[in-house]
N, CA, C and O atoms as CSV, one atom per row, in Angstrom:
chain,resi,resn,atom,element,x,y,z
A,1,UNK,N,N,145.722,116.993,10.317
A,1,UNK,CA,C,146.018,115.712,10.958
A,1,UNK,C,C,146.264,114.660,9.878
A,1,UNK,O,O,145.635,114.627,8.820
A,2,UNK,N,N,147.384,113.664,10.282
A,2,UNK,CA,C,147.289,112.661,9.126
A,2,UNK,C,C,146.157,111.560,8.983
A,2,UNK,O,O,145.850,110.925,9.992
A,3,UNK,N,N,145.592,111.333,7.915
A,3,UNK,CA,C,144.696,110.768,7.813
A,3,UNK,C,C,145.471,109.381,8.782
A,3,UNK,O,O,145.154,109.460,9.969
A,4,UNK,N,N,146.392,108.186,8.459
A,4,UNK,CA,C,146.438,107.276,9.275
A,4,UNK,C,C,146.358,107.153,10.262
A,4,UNK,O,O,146.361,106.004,10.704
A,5,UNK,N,N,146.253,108.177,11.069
A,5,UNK,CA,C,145.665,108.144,12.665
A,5,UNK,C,C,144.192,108.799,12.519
A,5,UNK,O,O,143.805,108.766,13.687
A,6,UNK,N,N,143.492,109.185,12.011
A,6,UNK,CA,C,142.322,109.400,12.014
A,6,UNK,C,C,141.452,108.762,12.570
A,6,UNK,O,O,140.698,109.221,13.428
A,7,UNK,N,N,141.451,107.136,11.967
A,7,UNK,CA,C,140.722,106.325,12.644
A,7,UNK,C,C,141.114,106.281,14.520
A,7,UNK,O,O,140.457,106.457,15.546
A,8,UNK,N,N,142.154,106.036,14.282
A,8,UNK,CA,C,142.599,105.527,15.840
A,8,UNK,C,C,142.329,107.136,16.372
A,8,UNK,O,O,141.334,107.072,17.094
A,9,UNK,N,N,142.634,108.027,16.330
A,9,UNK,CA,C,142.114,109.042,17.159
A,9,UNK,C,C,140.371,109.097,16.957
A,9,UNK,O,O,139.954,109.676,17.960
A,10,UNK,N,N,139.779,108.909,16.503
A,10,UNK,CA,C,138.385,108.546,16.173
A,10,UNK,C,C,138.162,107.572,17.624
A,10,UNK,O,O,137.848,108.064,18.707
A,11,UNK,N,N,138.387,106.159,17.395
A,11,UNK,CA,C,138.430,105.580,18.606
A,11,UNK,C,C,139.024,105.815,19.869
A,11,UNK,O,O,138.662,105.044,20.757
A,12,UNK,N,N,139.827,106.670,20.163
A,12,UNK,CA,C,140.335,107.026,21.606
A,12,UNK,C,C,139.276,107.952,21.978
A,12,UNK,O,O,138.684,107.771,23.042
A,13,UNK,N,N,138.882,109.225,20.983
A,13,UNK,CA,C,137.850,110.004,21.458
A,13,UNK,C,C,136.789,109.551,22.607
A,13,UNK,O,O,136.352,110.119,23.608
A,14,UNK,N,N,136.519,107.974,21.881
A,14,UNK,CA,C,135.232,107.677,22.732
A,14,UNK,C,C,135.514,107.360,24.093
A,14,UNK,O,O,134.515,107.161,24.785
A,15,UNK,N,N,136.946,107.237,24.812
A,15,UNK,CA,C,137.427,106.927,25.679
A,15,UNK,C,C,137.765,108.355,26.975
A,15,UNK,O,O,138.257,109.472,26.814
A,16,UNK,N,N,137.376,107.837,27.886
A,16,UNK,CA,C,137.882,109.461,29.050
A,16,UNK,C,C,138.873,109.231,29.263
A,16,UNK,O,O,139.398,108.121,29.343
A,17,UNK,N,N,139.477,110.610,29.442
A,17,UNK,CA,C,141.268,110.597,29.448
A,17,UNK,C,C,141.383,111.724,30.488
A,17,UNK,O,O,140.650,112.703,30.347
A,18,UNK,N,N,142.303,111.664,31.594
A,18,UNK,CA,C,143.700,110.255,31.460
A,18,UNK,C,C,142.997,108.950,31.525
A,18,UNK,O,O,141.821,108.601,31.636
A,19,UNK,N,N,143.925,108.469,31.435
A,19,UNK,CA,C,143.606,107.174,31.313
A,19,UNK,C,C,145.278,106.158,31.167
A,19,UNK,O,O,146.295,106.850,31.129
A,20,UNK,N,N,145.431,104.839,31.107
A,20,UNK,CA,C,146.288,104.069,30.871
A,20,UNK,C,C,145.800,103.268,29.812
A,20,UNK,O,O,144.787,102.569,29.784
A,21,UNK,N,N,146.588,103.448,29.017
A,21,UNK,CA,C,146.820,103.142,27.320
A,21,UNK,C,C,147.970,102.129,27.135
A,21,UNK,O,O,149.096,102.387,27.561
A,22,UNK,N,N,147.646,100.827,26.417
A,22,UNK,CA,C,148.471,100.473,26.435
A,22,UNK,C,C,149.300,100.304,24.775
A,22,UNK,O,O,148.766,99.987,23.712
A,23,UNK,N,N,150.107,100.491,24.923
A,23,UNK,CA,C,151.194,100.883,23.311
A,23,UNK,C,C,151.962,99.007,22.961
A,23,UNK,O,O,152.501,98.366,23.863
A,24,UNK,N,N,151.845,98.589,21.823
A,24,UNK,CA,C,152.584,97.713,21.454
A,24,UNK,C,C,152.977,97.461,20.170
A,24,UNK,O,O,152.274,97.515,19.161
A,25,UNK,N,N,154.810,97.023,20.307
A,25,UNK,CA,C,155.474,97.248,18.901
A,25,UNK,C,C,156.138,96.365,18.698
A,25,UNK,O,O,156.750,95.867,19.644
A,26,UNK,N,N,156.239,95.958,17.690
A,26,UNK,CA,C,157.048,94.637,17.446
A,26,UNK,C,C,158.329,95.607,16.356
A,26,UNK,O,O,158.142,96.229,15.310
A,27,UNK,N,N,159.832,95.334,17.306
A,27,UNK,CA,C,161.025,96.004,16.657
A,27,UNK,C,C,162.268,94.737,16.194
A,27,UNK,O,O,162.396,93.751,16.921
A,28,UNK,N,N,163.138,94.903,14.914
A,28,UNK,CA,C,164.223,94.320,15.208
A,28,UNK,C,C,164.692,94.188,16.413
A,28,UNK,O,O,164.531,95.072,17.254
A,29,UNK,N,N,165.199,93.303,16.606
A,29,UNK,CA,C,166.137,92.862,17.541
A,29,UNK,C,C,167.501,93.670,17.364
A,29,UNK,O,O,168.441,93.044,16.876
A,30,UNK,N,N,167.710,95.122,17.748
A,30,UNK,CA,C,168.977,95.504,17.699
A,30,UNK,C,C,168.640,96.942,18.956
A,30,UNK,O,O,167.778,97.820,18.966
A,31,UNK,N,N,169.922,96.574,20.015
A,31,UNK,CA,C,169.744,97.225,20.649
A,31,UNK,C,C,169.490,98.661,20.387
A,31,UNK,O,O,168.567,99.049,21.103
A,32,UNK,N,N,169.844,99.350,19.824
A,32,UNK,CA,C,169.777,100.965,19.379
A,32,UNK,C,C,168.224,101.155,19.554
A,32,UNK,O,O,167.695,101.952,20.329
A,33,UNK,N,N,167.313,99.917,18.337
A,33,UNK,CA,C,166.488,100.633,17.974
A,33,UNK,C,C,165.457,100.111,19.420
A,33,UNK,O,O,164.772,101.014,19.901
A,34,UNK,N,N,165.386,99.161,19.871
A,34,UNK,CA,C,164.976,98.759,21.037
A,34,UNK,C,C,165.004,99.742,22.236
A,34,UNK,O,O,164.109,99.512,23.049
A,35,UNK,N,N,165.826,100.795,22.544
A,35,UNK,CA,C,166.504,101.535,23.099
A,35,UNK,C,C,165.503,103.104,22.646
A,35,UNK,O,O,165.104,103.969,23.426
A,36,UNK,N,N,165.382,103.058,21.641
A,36,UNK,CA,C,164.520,104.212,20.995
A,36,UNK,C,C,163.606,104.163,21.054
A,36,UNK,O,O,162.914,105.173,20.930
A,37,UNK,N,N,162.991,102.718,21.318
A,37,UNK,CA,C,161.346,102.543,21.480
A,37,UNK,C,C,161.199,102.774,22.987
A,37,UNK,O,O,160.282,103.498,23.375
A,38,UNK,N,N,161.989,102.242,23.814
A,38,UNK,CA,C,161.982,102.765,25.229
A,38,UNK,C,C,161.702,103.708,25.630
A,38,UNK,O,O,160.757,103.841,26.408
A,39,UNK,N,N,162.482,104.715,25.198
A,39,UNK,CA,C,162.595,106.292,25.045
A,39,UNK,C,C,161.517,107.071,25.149
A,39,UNK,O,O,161.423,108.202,25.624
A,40,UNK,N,N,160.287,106.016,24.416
A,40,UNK,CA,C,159.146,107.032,23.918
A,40,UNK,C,C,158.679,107.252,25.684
A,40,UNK,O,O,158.129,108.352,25.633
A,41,UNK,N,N,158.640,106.985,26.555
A,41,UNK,CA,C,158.083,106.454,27.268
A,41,UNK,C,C,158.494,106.943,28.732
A,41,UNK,O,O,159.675,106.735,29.012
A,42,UNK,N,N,157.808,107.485,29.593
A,42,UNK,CA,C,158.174,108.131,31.072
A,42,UNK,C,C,158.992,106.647,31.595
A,42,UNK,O,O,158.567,105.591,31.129
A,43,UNK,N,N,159.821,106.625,32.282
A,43,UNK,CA,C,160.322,105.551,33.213
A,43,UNK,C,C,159.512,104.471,34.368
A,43,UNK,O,O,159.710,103.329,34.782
A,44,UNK,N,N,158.543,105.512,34.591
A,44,UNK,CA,C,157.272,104.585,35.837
A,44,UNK,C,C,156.753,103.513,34.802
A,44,UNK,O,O,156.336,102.469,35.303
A,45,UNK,N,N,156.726,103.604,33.689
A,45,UNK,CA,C,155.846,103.084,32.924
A,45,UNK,C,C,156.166,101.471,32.343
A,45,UNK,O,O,157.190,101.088,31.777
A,46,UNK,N,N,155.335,100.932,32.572
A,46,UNK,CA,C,154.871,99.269,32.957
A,46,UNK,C,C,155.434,98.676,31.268
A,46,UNK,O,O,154.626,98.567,30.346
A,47,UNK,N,N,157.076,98.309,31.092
A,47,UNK,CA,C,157.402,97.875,30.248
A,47,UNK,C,C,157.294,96.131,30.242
A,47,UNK,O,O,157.128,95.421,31.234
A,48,UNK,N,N,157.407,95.789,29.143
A,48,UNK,CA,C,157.691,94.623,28.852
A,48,UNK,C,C,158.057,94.268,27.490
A,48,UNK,O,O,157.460,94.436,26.427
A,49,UNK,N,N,159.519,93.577,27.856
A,49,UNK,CA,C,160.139,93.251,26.227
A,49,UNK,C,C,160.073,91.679,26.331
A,49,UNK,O,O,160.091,91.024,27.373
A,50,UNK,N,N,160.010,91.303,25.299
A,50,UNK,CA,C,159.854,89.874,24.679
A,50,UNK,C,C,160.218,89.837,23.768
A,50,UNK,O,O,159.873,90.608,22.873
A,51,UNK,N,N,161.429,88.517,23.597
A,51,UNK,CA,C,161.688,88.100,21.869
A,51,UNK,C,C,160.860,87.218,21.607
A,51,UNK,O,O,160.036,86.438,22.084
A,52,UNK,N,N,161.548,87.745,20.291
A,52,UNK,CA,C,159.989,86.354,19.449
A,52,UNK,C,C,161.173,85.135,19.161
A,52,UNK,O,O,162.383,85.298,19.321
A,53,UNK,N,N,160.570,83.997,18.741
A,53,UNK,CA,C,161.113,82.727,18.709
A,53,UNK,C,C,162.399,82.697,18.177
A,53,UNK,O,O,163.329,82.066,18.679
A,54,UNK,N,N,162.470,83.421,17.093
A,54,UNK,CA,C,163.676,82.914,16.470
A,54,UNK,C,C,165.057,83.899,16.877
A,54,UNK,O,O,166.196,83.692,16.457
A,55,UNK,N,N,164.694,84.882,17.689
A,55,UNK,CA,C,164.861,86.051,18.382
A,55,UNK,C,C,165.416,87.415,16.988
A,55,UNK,O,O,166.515,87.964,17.065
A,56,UNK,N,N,164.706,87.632,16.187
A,56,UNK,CA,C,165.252,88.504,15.303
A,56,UNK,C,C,164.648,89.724,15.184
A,56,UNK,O,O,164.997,90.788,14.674
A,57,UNK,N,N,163.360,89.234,15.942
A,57,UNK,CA,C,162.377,90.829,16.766
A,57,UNK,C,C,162.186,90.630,18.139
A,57,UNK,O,O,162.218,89.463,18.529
A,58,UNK,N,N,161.960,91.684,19.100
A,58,UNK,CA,C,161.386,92.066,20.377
A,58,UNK,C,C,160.203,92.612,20.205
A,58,UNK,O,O,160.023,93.493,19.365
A,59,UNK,N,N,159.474,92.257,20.803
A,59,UNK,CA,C,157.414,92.594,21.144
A,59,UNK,C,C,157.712,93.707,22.394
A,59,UNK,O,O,157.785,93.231,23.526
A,60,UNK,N,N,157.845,94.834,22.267
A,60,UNK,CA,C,157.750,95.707,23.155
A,60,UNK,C,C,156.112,96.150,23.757
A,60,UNK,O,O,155.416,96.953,23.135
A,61,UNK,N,N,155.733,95.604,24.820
A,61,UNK,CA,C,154.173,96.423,25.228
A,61,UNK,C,C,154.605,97.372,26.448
A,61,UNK,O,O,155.390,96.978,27.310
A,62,UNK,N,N,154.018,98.682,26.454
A,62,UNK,CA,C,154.098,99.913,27.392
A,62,UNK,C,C,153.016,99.987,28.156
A,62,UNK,O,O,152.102,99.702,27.382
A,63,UNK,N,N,152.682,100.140,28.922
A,63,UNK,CA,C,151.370,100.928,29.940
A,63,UNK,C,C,151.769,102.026,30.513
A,63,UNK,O,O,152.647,102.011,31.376
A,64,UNK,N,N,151.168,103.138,30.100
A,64,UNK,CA,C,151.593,104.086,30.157
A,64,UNK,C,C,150.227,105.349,30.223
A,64,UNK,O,O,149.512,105.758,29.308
A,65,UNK,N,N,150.250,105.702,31.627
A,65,UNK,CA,C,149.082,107.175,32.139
A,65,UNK,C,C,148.951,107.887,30.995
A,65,UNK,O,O,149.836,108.743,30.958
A,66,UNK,N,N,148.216,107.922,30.001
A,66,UNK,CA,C,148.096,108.989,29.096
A,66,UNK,C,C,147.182,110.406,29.225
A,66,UNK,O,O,146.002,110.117,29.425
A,67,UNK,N,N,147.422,111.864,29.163
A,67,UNK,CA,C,146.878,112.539,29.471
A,67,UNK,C,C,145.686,112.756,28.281
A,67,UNK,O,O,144.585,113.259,28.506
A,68,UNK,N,N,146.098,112.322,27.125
A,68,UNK,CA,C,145.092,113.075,26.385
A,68,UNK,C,C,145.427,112.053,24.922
A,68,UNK,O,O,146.543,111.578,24.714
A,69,UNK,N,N,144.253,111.845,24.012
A,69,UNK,CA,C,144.578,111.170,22.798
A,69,UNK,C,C,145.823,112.190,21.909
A,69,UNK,O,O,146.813,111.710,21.356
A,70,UNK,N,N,145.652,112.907,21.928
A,70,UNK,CA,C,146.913,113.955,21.175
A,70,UNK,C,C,148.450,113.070,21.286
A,70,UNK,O,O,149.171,112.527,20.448
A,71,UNK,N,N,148.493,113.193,22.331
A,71,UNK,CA,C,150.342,112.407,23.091
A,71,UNK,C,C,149.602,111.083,22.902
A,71,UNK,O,O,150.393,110.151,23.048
A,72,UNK,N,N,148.794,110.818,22.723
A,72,UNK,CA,C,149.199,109.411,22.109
A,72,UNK,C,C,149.557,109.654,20.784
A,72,UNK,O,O,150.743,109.470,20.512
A,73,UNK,N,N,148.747,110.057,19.820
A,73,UNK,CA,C,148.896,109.935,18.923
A,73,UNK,C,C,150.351,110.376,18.135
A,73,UNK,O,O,150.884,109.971,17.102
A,74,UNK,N,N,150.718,111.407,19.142
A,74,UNK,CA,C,152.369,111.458,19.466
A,74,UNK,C,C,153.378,110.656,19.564
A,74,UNK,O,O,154.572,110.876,19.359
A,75,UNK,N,N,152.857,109.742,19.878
A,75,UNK,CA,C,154.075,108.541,20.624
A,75,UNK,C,C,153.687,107.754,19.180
A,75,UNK,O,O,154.712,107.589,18.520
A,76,UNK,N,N,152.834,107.380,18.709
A,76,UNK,CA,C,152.798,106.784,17.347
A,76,UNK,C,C,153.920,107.245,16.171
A,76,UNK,O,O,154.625,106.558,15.431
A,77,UNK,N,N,153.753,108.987,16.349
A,77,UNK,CA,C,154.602,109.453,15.265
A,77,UNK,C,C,156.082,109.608,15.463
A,77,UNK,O,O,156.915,109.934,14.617
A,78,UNK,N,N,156.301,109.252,17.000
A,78,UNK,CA,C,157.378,109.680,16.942
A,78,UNK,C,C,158.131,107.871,16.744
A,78,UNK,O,O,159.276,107.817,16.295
A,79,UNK,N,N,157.483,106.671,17.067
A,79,UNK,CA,C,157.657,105.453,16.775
A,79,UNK,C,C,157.702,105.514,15.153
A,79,UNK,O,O,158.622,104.783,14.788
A,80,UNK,N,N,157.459,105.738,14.739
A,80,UNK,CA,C,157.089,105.892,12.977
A,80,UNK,C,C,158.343,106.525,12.900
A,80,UNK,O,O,158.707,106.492,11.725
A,81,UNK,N,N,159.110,107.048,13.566
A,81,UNK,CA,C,160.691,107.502,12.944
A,81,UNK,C,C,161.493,106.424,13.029
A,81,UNK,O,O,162.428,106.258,12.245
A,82,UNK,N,N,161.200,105.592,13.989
A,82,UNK,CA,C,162.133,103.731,14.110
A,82,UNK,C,C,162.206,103.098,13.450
A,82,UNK,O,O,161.255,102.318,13.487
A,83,UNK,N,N,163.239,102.795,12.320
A,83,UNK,CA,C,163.466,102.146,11.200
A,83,UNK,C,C,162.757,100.281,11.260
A,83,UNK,O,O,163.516,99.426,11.716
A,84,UNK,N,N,161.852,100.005,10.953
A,84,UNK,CA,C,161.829,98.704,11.404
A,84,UNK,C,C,160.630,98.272,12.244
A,84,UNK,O,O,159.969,97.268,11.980
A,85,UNK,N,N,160.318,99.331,13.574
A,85,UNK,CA,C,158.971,99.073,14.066
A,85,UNK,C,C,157.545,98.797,13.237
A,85,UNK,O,O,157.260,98.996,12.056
A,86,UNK,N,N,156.706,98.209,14.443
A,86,UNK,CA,C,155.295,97.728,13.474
A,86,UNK,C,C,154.805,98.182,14.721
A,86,UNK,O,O,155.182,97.825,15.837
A,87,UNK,N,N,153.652,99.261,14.336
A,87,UNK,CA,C,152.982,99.510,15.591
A,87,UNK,C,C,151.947,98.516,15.356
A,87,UNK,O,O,151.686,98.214,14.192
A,88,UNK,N,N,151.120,97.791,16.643
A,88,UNK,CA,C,150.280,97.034,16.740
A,88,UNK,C,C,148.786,97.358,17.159
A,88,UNK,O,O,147.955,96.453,17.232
């Protein structure tokens, strides 16, 4: 396992799963990659995009049924391929 999720899978442990998890990323402002952060994500699932002031990033937050800390920690790595994201 990579150590940088260690901690955070450390803390989900203590949590019962499923559960609803909520995911938030702050991305450029360019549709593609905005579009890729979407992606991570079943369609039922409780989006919300927001620009930030000067509009040169979007604050993406997800709510999203998670079955198990694993697929989360999934959806982290596969965000970590998005040129530009900041997971929060």
């Amino acid at each position: 396992m990579d150590d940088i999720y260690a901690n955070l899978k450390a803390q989900l442990k203590l949590q019962e799963w499923p559960n609803v998890y909520l995911f938030k990323f702050i991305v450029p402002n360019d549709s593609e990659k905005v579009a890729k952060v979407t992606a991570l994500f079943d369609s039922p699932t409780d989006l919300n995009l927001q620009p930030s002031k000067t509009g040169k990033y979007i604050s993406v937050s997800a709510k999203e049924l998670m079955l198990d800390v694993d697929s989360i920690i999934n959806v982290y790595k596969e965000s970590a391929k998005i040129e530009g994201l900041i997971p929060l």
